[in-house]
ZAFI-663552 format. One record per residue: residue in one letter; x, y, z of N, C-alpha, C in turn; residue number from 1. Coordinates in pm, 1 decimal. Layout:
BEGIN
@fiba: A nx: X ny: Y nz: Z cax: X cay: Y caz: Z cx: X cy: Y cz: Z kolkol: NUM $
...
//
This chain:
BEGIN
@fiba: X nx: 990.3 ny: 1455.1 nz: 18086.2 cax: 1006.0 cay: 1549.4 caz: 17976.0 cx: 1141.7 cy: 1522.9 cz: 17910.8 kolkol: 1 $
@fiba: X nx: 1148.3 ny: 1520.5 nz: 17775.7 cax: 1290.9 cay: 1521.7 caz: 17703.8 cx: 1372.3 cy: 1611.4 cz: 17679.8 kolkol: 2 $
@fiba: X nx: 1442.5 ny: 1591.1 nz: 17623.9 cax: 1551.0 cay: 1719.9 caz: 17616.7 cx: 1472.8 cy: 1817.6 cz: 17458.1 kolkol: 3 $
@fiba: X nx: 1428.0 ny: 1744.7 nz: 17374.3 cax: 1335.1 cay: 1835.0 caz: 17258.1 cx: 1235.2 cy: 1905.4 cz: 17377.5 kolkol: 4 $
@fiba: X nx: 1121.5 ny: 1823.6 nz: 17432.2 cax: 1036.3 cay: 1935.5 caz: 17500.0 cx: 1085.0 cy: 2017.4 cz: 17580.2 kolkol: 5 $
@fiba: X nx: 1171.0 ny: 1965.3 nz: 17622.9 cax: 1221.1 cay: 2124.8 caz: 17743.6 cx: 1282.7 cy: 2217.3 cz: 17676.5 kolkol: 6 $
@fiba: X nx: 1379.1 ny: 2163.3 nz: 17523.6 cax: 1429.3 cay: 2298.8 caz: 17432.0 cx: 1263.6 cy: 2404.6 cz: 17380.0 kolkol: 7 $
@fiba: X nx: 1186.7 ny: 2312.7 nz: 17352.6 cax: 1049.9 cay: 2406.1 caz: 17289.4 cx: 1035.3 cy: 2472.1 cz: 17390.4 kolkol: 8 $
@fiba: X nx: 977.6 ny: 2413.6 nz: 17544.7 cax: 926.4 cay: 2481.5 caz: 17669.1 cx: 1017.0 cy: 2596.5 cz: 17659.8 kolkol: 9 $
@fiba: X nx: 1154.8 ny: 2587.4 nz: 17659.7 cax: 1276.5 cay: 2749.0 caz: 17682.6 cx: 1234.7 cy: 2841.0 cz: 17555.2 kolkol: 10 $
@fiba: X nx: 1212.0 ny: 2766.6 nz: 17442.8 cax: 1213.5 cay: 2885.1 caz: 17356.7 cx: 1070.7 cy: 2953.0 cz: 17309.3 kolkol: 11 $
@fiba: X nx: 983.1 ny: 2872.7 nz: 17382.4 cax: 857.8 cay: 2943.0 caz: 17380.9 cx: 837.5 cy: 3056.8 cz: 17506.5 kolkol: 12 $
@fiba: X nx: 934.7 ny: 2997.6 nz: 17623.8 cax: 958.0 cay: 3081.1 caz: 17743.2 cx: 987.8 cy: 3260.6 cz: 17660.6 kolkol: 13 $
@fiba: X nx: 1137.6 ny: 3172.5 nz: 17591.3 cax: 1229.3 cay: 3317.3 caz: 17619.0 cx: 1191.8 cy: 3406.9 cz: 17479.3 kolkol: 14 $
@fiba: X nx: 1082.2 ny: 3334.7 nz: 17341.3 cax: 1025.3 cay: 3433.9 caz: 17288.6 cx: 921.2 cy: 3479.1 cz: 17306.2 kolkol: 15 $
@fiba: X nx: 853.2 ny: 3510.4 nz: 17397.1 cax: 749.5 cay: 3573.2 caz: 17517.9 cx: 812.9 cy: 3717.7 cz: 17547.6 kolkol: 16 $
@fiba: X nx: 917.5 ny: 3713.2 nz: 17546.4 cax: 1028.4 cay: 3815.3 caz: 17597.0 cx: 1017.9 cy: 3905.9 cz: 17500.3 kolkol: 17 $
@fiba: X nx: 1035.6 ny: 3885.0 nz: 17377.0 cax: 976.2 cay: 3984.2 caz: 17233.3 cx: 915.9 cy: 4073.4 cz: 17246.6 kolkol: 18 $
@fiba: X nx: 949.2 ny: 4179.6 nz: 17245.0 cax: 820.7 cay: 4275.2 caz: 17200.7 cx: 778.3 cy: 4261.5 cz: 17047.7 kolkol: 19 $
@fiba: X nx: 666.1 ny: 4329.2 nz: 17022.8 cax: 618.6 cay: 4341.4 caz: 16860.5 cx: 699.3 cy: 4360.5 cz: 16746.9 kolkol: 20 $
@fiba: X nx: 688.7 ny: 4327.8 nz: 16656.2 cax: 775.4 cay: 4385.1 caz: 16517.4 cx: 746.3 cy: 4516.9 cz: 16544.1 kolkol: 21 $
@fiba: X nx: 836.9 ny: 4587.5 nz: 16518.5 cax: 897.9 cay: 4734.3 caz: 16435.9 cx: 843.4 cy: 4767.5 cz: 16305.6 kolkol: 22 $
@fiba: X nx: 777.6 ny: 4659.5 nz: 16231.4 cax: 775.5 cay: 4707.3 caz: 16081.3 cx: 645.7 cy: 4647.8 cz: 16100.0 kolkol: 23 $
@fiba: X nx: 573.7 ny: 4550.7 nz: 16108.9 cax: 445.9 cay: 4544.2 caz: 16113.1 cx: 316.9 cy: 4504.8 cz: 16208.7 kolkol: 24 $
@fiba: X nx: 422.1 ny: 4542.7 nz: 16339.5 cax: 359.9 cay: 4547.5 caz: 16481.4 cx: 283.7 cy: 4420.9 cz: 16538.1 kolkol: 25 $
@fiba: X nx: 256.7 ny: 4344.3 nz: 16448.7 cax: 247.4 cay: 4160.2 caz: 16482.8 cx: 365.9 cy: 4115.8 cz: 16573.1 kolkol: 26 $
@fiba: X nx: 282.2 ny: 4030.5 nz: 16683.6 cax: 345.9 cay: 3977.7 caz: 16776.5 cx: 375.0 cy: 3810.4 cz: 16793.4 kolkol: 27 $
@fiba: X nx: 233.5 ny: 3797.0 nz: 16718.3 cax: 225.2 cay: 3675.7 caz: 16709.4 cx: 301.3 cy: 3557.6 cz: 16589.6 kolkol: 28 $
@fiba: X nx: 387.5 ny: 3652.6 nz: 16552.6 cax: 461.1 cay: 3515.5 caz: 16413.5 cx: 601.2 cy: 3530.9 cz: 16486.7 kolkol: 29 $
@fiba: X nx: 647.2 ny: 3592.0 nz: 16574.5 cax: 841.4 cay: 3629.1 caz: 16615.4 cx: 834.0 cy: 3462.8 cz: 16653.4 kolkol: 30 $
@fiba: X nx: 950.5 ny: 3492.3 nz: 16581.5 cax: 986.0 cay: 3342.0 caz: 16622.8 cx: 1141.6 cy: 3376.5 cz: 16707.2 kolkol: 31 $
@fiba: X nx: 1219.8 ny: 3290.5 nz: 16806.2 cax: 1334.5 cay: 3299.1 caz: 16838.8 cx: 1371.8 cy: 3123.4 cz: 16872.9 kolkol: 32 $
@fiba: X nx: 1474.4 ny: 3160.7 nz: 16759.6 cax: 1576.1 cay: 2995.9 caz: 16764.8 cx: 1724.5 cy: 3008.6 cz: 16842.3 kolkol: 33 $
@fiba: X nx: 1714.2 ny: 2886.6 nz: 16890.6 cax: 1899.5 cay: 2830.9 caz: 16951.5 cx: 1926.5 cy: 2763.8 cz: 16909.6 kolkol: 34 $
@fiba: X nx: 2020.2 ny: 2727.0 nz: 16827.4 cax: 2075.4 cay: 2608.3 caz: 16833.4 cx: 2147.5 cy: 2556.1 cz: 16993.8 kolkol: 35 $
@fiba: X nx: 2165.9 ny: 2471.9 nz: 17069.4 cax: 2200.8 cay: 2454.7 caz: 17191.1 cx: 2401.5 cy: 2410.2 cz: 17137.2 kolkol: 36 $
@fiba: X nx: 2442.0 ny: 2361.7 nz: 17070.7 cax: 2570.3 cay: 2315.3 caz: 17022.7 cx: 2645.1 cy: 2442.1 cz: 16976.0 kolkol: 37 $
@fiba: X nx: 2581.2 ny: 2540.2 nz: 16871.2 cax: 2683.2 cay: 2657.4 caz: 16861.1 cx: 2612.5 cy: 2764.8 cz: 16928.1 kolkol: 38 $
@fiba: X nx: 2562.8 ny: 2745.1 nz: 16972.0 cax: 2468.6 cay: 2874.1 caz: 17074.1 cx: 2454.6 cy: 2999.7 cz: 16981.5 kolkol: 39 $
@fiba: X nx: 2417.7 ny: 2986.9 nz: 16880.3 cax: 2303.8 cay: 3091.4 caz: 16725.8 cx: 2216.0 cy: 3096.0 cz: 16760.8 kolkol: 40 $
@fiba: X nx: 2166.8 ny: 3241.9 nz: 16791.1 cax: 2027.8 cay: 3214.2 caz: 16797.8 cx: 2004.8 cy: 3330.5 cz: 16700.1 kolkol: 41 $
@fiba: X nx: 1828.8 ny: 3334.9 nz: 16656.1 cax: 1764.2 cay: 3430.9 caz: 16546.8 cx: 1694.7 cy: 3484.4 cz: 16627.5 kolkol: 42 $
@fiba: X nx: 1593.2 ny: 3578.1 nz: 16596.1 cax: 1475.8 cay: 3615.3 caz: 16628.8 cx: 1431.2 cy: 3670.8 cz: 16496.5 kolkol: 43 $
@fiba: X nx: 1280.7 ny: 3608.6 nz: 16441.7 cax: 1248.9 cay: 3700.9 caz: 16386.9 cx: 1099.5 cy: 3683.3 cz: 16331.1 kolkol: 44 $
@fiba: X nx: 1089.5 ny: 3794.9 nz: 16257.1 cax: 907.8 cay: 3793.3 caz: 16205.9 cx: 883.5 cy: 3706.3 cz: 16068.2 kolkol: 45 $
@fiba: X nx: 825.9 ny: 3629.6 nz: 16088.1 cax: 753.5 cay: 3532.6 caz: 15971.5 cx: 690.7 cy: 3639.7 cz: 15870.6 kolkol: 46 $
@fiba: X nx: 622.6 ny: 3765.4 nz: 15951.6 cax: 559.3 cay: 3812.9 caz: 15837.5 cx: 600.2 cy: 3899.0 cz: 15766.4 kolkol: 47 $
@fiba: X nx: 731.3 ny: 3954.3 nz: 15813.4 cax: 789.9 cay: 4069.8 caz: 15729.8 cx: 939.7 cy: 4006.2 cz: 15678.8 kolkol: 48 $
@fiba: X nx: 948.6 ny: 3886.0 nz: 15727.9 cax: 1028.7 cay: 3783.8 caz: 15698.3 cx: 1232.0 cy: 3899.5 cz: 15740.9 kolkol: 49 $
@fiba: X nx: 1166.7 ny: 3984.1 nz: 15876.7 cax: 1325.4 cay: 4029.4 caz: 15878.6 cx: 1384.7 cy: 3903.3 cz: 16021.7 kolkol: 50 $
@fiba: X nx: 1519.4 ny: 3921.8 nz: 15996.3 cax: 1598.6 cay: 3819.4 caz: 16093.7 cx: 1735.1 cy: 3928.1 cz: 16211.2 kolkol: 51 $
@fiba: X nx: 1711.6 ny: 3890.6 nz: 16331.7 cax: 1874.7 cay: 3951.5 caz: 16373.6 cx: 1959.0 cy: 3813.0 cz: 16430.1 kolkol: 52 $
@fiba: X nx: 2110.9 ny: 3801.4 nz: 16433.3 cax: 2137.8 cay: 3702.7 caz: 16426.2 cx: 2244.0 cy: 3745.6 cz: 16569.4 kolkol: 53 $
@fiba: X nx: 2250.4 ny: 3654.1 nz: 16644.2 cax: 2378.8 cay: 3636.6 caz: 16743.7 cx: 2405.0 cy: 3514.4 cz: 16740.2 kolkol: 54 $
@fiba: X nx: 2515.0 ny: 3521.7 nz: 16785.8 cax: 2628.1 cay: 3364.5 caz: 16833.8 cx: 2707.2 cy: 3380.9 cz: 16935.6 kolkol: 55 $
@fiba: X nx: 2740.3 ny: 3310.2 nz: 17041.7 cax: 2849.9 cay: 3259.4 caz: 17099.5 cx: 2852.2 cy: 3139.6 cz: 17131.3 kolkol: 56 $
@fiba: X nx: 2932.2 ny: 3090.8 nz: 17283.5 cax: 2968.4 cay: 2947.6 caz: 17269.1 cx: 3039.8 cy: 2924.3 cz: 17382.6 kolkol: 57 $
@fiba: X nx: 2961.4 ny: 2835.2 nz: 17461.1 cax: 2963.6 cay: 2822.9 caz: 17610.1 cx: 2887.3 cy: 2707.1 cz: 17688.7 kolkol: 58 $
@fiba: X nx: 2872.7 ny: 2749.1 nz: 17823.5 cax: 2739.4 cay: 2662.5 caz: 17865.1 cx: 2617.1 cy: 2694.7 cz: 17910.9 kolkol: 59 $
@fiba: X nx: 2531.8 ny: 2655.4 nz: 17965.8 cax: 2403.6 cay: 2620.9 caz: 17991.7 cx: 2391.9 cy: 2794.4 cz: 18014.6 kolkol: 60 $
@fiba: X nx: 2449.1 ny: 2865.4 nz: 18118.4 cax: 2412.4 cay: 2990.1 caz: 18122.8 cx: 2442.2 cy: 3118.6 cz: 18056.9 kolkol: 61 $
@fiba: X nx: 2540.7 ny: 3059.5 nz: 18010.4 cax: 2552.1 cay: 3153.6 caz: 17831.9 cx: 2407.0 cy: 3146.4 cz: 17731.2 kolkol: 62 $
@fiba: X nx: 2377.7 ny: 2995.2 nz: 17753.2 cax: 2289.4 cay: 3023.4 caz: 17674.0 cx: 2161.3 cy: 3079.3 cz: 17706.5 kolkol: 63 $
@fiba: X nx: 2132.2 ny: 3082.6 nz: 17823.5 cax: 2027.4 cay: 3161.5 caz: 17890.6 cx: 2064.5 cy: 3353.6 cz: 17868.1 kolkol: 64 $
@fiba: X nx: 2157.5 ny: 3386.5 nz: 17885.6 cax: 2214.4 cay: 3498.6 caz: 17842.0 cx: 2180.8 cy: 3558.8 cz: 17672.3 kolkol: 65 $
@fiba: X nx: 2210.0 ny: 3423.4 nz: 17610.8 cax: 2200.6 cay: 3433.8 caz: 17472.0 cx: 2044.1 cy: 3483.4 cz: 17441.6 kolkol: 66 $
@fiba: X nx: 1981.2 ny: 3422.2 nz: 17512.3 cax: 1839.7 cay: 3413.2 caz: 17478.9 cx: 1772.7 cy: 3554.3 cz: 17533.4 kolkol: 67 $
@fiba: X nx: 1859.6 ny: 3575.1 nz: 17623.6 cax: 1812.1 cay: 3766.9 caz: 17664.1 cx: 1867.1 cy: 3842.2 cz: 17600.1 kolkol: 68 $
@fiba: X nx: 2003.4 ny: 3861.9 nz: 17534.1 cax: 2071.4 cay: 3954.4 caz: 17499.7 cx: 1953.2 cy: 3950.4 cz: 17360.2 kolkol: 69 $
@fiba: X nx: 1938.5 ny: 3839.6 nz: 17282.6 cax: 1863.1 cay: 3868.8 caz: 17145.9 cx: 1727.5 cy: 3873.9 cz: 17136.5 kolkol: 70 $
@fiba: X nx: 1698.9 ny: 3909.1 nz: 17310.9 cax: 1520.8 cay: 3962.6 caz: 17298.6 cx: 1562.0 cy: 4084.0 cz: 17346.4 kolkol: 71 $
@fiba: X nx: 1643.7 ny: 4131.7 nz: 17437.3 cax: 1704.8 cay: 4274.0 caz: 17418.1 cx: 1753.8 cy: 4389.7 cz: 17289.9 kolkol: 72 $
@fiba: X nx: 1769.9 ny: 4275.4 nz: 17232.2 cax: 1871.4 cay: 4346.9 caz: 17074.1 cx: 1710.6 cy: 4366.0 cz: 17014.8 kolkol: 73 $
@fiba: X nx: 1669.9 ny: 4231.1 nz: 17007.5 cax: 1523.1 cay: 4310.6 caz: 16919.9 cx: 1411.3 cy: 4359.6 cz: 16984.5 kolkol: 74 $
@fiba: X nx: 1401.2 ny: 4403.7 nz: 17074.4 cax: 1326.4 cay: 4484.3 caz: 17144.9 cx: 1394.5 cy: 4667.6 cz: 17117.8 kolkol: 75 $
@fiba: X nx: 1496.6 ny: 4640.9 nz: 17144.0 cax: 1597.7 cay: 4787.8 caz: 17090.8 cx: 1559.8 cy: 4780.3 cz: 16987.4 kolkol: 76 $
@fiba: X nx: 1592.0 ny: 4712.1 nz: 16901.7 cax: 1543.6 cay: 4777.3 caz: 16729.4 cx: 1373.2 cy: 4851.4 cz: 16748.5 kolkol: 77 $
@fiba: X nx: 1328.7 ny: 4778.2 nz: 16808.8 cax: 1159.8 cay: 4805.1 caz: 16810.9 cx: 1160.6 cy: 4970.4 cz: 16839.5 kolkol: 78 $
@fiba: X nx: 1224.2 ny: 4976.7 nz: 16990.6 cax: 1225.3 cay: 5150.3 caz: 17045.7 cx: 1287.0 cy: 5178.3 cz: 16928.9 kolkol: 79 $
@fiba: X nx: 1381.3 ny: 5181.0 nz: 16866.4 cax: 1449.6 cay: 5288.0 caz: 16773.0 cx: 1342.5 cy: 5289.3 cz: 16663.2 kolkol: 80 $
@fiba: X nx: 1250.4 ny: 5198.9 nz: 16618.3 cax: 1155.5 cay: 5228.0 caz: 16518.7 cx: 1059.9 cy: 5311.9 cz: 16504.5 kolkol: 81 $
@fiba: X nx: 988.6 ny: 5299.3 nz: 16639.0 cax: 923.4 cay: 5356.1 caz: 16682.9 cx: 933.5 cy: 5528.0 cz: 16772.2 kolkol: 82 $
@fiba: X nx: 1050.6 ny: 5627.6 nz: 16764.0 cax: 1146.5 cay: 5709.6 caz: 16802.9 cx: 1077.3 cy: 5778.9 cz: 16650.9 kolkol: 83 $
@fiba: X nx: 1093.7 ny: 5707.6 nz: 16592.9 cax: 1148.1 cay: 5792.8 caz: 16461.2 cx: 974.7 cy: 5929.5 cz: 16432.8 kolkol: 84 $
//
């Protein structure tokens, strides 16, 4: 396996982690990106086209961190949507 398939294999892993959009309850378009060099990652819905953005900058287990904290962050937005 290369270093591209094992980045897809992680980020198909860690956007699994997603819960549904907040705004139009589709699960199936969230997308979540890393860059692996500045450790950015997105998460977001293709179909309502919203984005949340983090960054830091570290190694290998930062970026595993990275990849929870911003299925955490948008999973929180989700409960607070759904609250209302």
């Amino acid at each position: 396996m290369n270093i591209e398939q094992k980045e897809t294999e992680n980020l198909t892993r860690a956007s699994q982690k997603l819960d549904s959009c907040p705004f139009c309850g589709r699960k199936d378009n969230l997308i979540l990106t890393v860059n692996p060099y500045t450790m950015f990652a997105t998460a977001s819905c293709e179909t309502c086209n919203v984005k949340m953005k983090r960054s830091f900058s570290g190694n290998d287990r930062i970026r595993e961190l990275l990849e929870e904290l911003m299925a955490d962050a948008w999973n929180k937005r989700a409960d607070l949507k759904t609250e209302e």
